[in-house]
N, C-alpha and C positions, 0 to 999 in steps of 0.2 A: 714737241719735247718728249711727251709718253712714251710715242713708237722710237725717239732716239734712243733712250734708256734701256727701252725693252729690247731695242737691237744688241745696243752697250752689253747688257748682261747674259745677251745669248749667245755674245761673240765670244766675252770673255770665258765662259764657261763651255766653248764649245766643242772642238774635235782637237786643235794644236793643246789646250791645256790639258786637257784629257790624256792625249797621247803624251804629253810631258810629266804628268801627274804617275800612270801608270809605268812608263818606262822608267823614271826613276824609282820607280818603285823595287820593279824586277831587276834593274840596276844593283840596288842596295841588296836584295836577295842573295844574290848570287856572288857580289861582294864580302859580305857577310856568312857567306856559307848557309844560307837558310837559317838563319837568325832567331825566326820568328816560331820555328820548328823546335831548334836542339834547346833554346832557352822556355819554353811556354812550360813548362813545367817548377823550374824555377822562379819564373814568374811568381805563380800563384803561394809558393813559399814565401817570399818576399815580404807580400803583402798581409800573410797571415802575422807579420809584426816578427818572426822569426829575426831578421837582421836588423830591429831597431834600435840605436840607442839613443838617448836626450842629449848624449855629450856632443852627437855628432853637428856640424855646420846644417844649418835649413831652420824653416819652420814650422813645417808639417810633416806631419808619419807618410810612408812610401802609399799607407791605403788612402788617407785623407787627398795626399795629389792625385791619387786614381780618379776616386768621387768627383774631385772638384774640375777635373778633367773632362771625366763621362758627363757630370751635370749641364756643361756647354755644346756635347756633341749630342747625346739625346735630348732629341726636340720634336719637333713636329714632320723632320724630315724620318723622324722611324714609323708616322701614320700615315702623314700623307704624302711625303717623301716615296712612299714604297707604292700607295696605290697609283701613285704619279708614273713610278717606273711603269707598274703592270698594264694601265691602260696607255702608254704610251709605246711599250716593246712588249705587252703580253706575258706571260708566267716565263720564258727563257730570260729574260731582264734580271730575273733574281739571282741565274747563276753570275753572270758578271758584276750583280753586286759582290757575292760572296768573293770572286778573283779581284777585283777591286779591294778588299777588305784585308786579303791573304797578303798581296804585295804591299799595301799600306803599313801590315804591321811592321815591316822595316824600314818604311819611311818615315814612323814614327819613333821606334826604336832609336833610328840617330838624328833626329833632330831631339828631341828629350835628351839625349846620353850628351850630346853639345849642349844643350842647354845649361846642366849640372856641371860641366867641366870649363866653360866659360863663365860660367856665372860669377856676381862682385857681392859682399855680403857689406851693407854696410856698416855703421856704427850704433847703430840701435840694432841690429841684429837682422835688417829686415834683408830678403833677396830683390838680388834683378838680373834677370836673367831671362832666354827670349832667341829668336830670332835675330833681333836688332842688335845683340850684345855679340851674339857669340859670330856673327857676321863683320862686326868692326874687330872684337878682338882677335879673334883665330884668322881671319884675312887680312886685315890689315887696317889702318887709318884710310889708308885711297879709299877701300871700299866702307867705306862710314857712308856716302852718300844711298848705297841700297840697304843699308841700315836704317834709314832716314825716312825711304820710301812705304821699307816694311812697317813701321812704326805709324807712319801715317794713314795708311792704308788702313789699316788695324785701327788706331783710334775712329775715323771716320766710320768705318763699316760696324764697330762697335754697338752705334747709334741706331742702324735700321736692322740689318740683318740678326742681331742681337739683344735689340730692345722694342723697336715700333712692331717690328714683324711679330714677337712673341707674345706681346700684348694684345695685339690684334685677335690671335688666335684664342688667348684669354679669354676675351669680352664675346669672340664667337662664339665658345664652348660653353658659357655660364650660361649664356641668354638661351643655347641650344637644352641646356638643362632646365630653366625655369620655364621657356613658352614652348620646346619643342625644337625641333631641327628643320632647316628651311624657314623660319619666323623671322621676319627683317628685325635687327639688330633695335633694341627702344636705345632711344638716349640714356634713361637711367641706369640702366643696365653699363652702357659704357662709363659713364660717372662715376660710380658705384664698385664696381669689377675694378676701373682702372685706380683709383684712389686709394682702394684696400692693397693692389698690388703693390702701386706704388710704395705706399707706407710700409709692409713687409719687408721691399729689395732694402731701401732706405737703412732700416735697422740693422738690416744683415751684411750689407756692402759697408757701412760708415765706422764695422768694426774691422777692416781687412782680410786680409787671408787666411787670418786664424779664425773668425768666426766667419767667414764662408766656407772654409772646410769644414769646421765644425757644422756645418748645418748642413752642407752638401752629405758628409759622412752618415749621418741619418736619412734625408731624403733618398740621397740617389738608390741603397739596396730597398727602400720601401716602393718607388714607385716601381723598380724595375721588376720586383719579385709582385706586386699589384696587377702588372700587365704581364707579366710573364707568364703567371698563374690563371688568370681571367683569358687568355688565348688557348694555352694547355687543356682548361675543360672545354672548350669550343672543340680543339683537335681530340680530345678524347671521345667526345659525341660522337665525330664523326670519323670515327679512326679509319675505317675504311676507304677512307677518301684520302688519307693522308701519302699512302706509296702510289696511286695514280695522281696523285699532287705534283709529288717527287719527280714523277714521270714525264711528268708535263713538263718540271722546268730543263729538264735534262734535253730533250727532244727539241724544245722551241729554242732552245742555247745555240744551236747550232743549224737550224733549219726554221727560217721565219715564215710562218704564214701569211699567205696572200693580203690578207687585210693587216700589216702590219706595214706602215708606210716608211718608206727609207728601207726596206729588206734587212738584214742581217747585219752590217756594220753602221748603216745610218739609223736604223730603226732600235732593233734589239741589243745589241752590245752599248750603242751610244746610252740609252735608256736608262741600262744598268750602271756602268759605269758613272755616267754623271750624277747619278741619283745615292749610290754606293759611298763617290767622294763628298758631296754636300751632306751626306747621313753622316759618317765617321771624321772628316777633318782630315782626311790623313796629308800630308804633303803642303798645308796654309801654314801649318807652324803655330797655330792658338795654343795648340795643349801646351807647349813646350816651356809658356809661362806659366800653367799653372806649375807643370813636376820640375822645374827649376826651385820652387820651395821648398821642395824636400827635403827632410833631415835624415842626411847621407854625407859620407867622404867618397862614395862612389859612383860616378857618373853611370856606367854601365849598368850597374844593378836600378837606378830611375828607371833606366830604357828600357830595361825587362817590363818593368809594370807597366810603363808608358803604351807597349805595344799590346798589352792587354785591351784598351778602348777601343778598338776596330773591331776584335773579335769579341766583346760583349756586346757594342752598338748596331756592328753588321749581323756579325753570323749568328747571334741569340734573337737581341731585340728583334731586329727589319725580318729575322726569319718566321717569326712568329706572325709579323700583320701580312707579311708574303702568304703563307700556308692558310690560314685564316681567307684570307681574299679569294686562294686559289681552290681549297677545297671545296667551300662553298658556291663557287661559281659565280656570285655576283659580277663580275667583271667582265661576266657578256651582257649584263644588261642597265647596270649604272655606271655613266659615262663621266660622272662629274669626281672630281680627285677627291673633292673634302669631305663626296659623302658616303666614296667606297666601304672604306671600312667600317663606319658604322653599321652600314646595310649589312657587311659580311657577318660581323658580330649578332646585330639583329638576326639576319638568316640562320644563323650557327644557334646560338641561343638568342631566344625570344625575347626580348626585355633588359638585355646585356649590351646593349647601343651607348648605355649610360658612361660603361665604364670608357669608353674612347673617349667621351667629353675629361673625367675627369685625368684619365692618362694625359690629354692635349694639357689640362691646365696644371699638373707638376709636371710635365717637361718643359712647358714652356716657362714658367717660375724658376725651373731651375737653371736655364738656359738664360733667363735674364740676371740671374747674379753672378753664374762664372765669367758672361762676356762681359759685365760690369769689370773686373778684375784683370781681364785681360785688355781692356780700353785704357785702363790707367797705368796697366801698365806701360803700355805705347806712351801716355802723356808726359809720364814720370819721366821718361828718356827723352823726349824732346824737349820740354821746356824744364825739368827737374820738379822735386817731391814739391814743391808749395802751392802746386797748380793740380794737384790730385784730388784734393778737399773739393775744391770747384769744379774738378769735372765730375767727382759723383755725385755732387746737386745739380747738376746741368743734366746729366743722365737719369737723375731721378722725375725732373721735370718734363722730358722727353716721355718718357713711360705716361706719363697724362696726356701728352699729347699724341701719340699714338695711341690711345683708348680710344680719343674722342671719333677718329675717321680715320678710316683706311687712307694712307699715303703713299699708294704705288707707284709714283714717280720715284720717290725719296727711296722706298726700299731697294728698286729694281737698281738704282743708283747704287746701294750700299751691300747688293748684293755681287756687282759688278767688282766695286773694291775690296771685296771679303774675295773672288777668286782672285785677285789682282796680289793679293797677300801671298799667292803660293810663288810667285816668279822668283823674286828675291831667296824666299827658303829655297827654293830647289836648285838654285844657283851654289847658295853657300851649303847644301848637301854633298851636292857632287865631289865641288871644290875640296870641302873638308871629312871626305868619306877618309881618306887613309889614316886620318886622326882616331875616328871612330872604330877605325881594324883593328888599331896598335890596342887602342884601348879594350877592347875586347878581346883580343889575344889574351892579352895580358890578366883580365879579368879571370877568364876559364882558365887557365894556367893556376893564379893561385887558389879559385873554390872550384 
């Protein structure tokens, strides 16, 4: 059953979704006129609160959906996500994350800009909007049934790849701070770690989306500006190193060396890419429930900010533990993914190993309350709001149970239907691209 799983989730995540993932990506691109280009400046206007008003429909500011967005897609794949690419495709792996990241902004751009335009508000004010919604509404009832899929998909993968997986990393990271790194895990330690975490998500999930923005809005720029900063003096130490860095990943992009197994498109491009979309989400459709809350009357203005999380999570965060890795060179001689970056950090500045533990444990914190959110969301639409209460107690009770032991049948399982989640979206992308044109014509037209 292990080896079936782990096959399960290397099939789904392997060369057809990749190239499905990316092509729609460049798809949308070019569709959109570079989308991701002539709007990224607007963007960042947006979100400075510039076009918010309280009258408008949603229920969070355009920056709070950003946060509670970035809080699900920054996780553990921007530490060890990234040494995974490097020791698997070598420093050329980074450029394709970054092209991975480029074409993603427009695949996030419309599925968010649908999200907002299909979306149902109901009677208490609250949203639902999603993948699931804007697939049955803008397509049709026929297709309710990959509506159905997306949604379960999503709640299922919720649970491991969103919850066990990130606690795990938790209870890694704490016990790598109390006894040391390489220290086999104490039980108390899992106990302990997993029970405080739990009771944190608990408080902050059992008030909805208004206090998980609200808390994401403060975590997400502290940890990111924490880690951002703590790499920044590593790369200033060793600034010299930083343009033969650069150097490196430009040359091995397009010319794999010897020891990199699978050569150029199975080794170094796969690397990147797979590594690029499991880091930023682009093309699963998660974020799209968070910036579906938004309070907005315009779809297209979400999708600006929406396309911002690829180029904060890629080209900022992942470029930091990239450069860091690459500089210092550890990655010709520590072979293990979880304990590259440490090493690099340690190599770079002495005694600076610490801050990856604590970066792992608020990404991963934060990463268990957005997917919280987007789990119920999925449930909310399959069986309706009564069964939401229940799945965040169910979800909270999961979190102790992934503390207690690693469960890599279960995750590899839930990692499988977390790619499984982008078939659906990138069906109802294509499908409803000419919707997303009109509305973006029409957008740039009147601001």
């Amino acid at each position: 059953m292990t080896n079936f799983l782990e096959q399960l989730s290397s099939f789904v995540w392997g060369l057809p979704l990749m190239v499905l993932l990316v092509g729609t990506g460049l798809y949308l691109t070019f569709k959109l006129s570079g989308i991701q280009f002539k709007g990224f400046f607007n963007a960042w206007k947006i979100i400075s609160g510039k076009y918010d008003r309280t009258t408008d429909p949603g229920e969070i500011s355009h920056f709070r959906a950003l946060t509670t967005a970035l809080s699900a897609t920054i996780g553990t794949g921007n530490i060890v996500g990234v040494a995974a690419a490097i020791l698997t495709g070598g420093p050329g792996a980074v450029f394709w994350m970054w092209v991975t990241a480029l074409v993603g902004m427009a695949t996030k751009f419309t599925s968010c800009t649908l999200a907002v335009h299909f979306r149902k508000i109901d009677a208490y004010g609250e949203t639902h909007g999603g993948p699931m919604h804007f697939i049955e509404i803008g397509m049709g009832k026929s297709f309710k049934w990959l509506a159905i899929l997306f949604a379960t998909f999503t709640a299922l993968a919720s649970f491991g790849i969103g919850n066990m997986f990130q606690v795990n990393n938790v209870v890694s990271a704490v016990n790598g701070l109390i006894y040391g790194e390489g220290h086999a895990i104490q039980t108390n330690t899992r106990v302990i770690a997993g029970g405080i975490i739990a009771v944190l998500v608990a408080v902050v999930i059992l008030g909805g989306i208004r206090r998980i923005a609200q808390v994401t809005s403060k975590l997400v720029p502290v940890m990111c500006a924490f880690y951002f900063f703590a790499g920044i003096i590593i790369l200033i130490k060793n600034v010299h190193l930083i343009l033969p860095g650069f150097q490196l990943i430009f040359e091995q992009a397009f010319h794999a060396p010897q020891a990199i197994e699978g050569g150029l498109l199975g080794g170094v491009i796969r690397a990147g890419v797979a590594r690029g979309l499991f880091s930023n989400e682009a093309g699963l459709g998660s974020a799209a429930m968070a910036h579906s809350a938004a309070r907005t009357k315009e779809p297209v203005r979400e999708g600006l900010v929406a396309m911002l999380g690829p180029f904060i999570d890629t080209i900022v965060i992942c470029s930091i533990t990239a450069l860091v890795i690459i500089c210092t060179g550890v990655y010709e001689t520590v072979t293990i993914k979880g304990q590259l970056t440490t090493a690099a950090f340690e190599r770079g500045l002495p005694g600076s190993g610490w801050m990856v533990s604590v970066g792992i444990i608020l990404f991963a914190f934060s990463t268990l309350i957005a997917w919280s959110y987007y789990g119920d969301r999925a449930v909310d639409y399959l069986f309706g709001h009564e069964y939401v209460s229940v799945y965040r107690m169910v979800y909270v009770i999961f979190i102790l149970i992934g503390a207690m032991r690693p469960l890599d049948d279960v995750i590899n399982f839930c990692d499988a239907l977390n790619g499984l989640m982008a078939l659906p979206n990138l069906v109802a992308l294509i499908v409803l691209a000419p919707v997303v044109l009109k509305l973006t014509k029409d957008y740039f037209q009147r601001y």
